[in-house]
TIRO-2110 file (N, C-alpha, C; in Angstrom, 1 decimal):
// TIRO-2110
115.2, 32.4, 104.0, N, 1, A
115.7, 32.7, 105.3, CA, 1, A
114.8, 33.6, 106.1, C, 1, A
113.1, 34.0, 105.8, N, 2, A
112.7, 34.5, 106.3, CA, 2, A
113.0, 36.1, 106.4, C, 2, A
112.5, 36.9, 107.5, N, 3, A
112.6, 38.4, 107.0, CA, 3, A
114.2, 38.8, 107.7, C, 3, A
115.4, 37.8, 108.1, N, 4, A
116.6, 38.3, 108.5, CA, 4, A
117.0, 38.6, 107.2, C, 4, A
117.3, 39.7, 107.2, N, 5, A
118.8, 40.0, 105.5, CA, 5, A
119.7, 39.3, 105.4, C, 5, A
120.5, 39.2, 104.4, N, 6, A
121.6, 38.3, 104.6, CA, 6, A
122.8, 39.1, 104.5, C, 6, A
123.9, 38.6, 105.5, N, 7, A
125.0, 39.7, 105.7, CA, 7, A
125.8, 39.6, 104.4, C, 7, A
126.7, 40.5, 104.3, N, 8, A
127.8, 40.9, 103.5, CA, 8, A
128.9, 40.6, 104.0, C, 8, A
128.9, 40.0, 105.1, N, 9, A
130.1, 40.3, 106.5, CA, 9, A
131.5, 39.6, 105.9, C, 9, A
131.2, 37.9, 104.9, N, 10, A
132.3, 37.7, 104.6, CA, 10, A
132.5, 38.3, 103.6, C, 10, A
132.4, 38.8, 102.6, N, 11, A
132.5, 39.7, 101.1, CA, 11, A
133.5, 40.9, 101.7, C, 11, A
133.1, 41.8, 102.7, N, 12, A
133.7, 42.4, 103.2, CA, 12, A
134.5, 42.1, 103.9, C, 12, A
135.1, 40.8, 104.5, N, 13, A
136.7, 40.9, 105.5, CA, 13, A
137.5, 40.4, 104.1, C, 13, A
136.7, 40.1, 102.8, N, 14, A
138.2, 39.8, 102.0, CA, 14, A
138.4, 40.9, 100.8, C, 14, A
138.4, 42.3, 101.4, N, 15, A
138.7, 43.5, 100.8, CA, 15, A
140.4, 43.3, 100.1, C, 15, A
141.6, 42.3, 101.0, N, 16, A
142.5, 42.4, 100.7, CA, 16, A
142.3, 41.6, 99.3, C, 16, A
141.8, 40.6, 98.7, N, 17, A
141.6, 39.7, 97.5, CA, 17, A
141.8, 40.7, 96.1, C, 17, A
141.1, 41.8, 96.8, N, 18, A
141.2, 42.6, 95.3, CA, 18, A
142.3, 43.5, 95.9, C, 18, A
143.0, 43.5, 96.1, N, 19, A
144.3, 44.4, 96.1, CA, 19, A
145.4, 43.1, 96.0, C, 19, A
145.8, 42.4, 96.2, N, 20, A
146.5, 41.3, 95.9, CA, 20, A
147.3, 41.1, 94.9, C, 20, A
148.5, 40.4, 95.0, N, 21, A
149.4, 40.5, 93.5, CA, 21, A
148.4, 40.0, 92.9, C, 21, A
148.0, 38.7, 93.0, N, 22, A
147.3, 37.3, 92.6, CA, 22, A
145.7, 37.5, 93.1, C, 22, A
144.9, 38.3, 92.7, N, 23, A
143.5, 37.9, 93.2, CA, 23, A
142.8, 37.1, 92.8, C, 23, A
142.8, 36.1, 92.0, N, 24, A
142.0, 34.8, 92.2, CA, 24, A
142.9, 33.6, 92.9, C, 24, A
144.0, 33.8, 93.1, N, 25, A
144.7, 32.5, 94.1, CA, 25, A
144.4, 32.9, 95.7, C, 25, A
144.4, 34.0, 95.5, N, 26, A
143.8, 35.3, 97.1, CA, 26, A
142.7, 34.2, 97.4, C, 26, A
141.6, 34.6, 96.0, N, 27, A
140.1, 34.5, 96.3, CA, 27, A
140.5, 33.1, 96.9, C, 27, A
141.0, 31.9, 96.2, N, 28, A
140.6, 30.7, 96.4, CA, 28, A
141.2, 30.4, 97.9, C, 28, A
142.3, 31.6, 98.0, N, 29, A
142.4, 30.8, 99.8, CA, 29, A
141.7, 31.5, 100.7, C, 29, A
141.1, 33.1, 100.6, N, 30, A
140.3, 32.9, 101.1, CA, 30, A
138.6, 33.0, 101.4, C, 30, A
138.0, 32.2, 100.1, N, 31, A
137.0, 31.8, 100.4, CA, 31, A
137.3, 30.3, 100.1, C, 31, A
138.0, 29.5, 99.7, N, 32, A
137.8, 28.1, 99.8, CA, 32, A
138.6, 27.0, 101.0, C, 32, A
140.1, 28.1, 100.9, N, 33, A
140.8, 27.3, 101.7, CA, 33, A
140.6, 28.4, 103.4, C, 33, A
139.7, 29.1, 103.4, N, 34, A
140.2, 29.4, 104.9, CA, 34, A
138.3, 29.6, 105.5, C, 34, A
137.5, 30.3, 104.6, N, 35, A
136.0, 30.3, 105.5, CA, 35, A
135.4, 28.9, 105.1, C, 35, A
135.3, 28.2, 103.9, N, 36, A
135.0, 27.4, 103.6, CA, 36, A
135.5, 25.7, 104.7, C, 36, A
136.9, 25.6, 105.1, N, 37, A
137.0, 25.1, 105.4, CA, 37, A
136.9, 25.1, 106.8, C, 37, A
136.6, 26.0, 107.4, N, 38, A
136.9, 26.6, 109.1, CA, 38, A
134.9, 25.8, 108.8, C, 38, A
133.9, 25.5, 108.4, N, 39, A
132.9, 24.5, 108.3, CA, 39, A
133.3, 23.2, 108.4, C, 39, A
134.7, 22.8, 108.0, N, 40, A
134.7, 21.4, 108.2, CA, 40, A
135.4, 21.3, 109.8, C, 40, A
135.4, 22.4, 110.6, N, 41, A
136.4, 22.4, 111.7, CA, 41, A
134.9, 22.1, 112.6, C, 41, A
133.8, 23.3, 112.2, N, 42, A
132.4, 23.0, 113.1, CA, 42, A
131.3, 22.4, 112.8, C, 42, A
131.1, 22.0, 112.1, N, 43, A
129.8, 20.9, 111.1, CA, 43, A
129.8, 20.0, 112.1, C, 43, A
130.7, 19.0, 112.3, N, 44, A
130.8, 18.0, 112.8, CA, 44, A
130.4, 18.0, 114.0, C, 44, A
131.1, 19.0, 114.7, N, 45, A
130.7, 19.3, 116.1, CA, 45, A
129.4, 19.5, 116.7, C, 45, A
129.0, 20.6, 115.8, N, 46, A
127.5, 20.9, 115.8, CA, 46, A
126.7, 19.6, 115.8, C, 46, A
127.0, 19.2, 114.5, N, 47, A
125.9, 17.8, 113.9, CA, 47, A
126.0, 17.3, 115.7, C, 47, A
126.9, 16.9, 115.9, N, 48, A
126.7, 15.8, 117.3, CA, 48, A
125.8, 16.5, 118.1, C, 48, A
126.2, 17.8, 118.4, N, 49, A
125.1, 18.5, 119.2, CA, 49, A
124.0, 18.2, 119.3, C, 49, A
123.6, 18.8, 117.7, N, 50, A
122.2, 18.5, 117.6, CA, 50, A
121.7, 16.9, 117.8, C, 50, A
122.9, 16.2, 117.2, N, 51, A
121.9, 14.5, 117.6, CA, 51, A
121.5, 14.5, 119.0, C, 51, A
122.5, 15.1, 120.0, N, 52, A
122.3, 14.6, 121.0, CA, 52, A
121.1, 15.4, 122.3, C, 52, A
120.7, 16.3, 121.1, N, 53, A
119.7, 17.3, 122.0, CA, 53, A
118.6, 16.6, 121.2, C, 53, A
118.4, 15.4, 120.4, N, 54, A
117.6, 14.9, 119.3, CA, 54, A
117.0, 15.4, 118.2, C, 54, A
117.4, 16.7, 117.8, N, 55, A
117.1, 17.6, 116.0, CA, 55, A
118.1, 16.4, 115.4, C, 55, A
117.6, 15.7, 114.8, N, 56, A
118.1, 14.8, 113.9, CA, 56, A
117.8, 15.6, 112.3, C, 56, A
117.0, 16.1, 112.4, N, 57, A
116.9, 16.9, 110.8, CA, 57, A
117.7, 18.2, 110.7, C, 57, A
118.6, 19.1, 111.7, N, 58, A
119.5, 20.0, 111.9, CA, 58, A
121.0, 19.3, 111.6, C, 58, A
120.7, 18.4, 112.6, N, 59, A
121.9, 16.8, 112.4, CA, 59, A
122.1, 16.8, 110.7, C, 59, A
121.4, 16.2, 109.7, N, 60, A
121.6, 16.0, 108.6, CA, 60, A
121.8, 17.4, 108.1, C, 60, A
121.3, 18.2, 108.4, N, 61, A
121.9, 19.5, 107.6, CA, 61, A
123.1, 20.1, 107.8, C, 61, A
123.9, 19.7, 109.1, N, 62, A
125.5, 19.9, 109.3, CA, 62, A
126.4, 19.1, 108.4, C, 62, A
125.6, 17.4, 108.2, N, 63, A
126.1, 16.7, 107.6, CA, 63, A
126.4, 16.9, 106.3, C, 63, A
125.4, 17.2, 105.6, N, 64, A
125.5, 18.1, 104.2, CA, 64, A
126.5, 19.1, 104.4, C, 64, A
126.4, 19.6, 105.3, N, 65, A
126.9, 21.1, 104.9, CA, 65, A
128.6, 20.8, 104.9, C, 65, A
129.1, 19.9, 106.0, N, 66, A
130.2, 19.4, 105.8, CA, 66, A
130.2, 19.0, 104.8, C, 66, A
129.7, 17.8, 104.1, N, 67, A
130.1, 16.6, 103.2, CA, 67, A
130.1, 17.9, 102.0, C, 67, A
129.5, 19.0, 101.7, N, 68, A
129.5, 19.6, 100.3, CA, 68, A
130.9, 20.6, 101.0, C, 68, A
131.6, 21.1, 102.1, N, 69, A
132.5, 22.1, 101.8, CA, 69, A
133.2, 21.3, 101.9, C, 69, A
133.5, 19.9, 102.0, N, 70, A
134.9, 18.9, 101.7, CA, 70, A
135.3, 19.1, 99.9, C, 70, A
134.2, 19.1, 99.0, N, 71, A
134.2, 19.5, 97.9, CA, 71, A
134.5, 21.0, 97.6, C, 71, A
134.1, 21.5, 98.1, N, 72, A
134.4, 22.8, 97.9, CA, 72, A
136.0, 23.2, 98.3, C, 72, A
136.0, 22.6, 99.2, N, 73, A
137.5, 22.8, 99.6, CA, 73, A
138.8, 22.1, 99.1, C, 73, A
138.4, 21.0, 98.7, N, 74, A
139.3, 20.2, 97.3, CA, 74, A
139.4, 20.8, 96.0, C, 74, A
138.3, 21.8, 95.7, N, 75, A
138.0, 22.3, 94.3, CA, 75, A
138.9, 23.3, 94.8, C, 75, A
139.1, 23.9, 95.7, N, 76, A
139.9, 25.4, 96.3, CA, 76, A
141.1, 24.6, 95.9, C, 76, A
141.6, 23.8, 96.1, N, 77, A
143.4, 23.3, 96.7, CA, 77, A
143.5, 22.7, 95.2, C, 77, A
142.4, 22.3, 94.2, N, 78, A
142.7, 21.7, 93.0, CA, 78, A
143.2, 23.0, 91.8, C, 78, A
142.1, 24.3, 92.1, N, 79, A
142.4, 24.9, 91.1, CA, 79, A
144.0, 26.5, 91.5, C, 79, A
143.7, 26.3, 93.1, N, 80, A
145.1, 26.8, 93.1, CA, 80, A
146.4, 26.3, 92.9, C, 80, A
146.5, 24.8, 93.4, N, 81, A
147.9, 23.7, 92.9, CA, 81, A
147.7, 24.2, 90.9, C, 81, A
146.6, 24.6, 90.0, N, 82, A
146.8, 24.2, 88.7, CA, 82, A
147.1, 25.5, 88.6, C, 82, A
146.6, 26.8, 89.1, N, 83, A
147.3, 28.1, 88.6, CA, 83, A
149.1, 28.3, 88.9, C, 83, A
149.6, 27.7, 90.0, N, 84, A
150.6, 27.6, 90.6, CA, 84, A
151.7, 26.9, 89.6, C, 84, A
151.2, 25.7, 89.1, N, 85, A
152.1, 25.1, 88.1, CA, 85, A
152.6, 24.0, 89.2, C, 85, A
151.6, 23.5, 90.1, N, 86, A
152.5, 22.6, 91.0, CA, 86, A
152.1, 21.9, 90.4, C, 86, A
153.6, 20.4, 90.5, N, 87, A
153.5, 19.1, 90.2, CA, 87, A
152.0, 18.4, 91.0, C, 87, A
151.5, 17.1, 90.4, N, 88, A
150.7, 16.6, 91.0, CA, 88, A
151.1, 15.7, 92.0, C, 88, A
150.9, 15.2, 93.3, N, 89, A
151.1, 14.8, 94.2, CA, 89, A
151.9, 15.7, 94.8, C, 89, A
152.7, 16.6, 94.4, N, 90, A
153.8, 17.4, 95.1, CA, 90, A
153.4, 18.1, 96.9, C, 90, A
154.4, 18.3, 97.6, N, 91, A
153.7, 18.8, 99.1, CA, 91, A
154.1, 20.4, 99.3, C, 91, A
153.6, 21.3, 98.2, N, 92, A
153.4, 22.4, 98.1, CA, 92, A
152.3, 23.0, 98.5, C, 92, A
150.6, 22.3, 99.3, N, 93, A
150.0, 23.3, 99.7, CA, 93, A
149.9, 24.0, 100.8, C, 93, A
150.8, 23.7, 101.8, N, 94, A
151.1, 24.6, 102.8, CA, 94, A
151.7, 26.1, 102.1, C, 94, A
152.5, 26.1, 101.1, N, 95, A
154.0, 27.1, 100.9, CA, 95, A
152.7, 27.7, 99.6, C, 95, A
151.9, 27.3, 99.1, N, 96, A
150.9, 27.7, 98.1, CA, 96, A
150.1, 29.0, 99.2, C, 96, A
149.8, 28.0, 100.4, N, 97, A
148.7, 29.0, 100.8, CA, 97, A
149.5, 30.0, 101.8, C, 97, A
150.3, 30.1, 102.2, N, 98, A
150.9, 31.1, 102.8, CA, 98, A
151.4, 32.5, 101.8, C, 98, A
151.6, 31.9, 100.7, N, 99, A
152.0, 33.0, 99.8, CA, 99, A
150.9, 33.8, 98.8, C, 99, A
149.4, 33.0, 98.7, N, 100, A
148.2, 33.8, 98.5, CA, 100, A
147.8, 34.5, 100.0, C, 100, A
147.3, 33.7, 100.7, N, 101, A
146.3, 34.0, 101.4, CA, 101, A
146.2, 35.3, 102.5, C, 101, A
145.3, 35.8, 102.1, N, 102, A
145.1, 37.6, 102.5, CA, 102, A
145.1, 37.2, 104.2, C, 102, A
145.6, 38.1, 105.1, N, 103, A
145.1, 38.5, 106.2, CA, 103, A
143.7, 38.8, 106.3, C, 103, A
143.0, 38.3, 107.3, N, 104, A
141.6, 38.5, 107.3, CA, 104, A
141.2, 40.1, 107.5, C, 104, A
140.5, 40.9, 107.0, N, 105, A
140.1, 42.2, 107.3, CA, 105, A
139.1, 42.4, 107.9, C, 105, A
139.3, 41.8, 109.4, N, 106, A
137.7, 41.7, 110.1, CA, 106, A
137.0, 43.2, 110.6, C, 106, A
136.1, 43.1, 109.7, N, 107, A
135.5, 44.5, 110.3, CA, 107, A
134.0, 44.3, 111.1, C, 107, A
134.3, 45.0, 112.4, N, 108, A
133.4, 45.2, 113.4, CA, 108, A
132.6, 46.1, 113.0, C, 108, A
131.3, 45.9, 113.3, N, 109, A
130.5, 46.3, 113.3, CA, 109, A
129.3, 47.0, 114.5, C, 109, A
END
């Protein structure tokens, strides 16, 4: 990444994860089901950008970066439906994630 540091910024808005009844169902919503997936909201968007400003090689790195947090984000919704004890197929991950997932603790800087 060159001489920029790399932030801490998300580590620190999920301070609530470790105070939580449940901090690894916390963790998984919010780093899989809420930053992780807020990438499949802009990847796509971006990617177009860039094709159409012609960075075709920025283009494929949105592409990636979507196509791997689709995974990651399935892996989020797979291993919290299994700590839950939800049935499979069942339409419990709305009522799953409302009852982990931490308020964001956005701290300005």
């Amino acid at each position: 990444l060159g001489p920029t540091p790399l932030s801490g910024y998300l580590w620190s808005c999920l301070d609530g994860v470790r105070k939580a009844e449940d901090p690894l169902s916390a963790f998984l919503c919010g780093i899989g089901l809420t930053f992780e997936a807020a990438n499949l909201d802009h990847s796509l968007r971006y990617r177009e950008i860039f094709l159409q400003a012609g960075d075709h090689e920025t283009a494929a790195v949105l592409q990636r970066v979507h196509d791997e947090e689709v995974h990651h984000v399935r892996l989020a919704n797979v291993w919290l439906r299994r700590l839950a004890g939800a049935a499979p197929g069942s339409s419990e991950d709305l009522e799953l994630y409302q009852r982990h997932a931490m308020p964001p603790a956005f701290v300005l800087y």
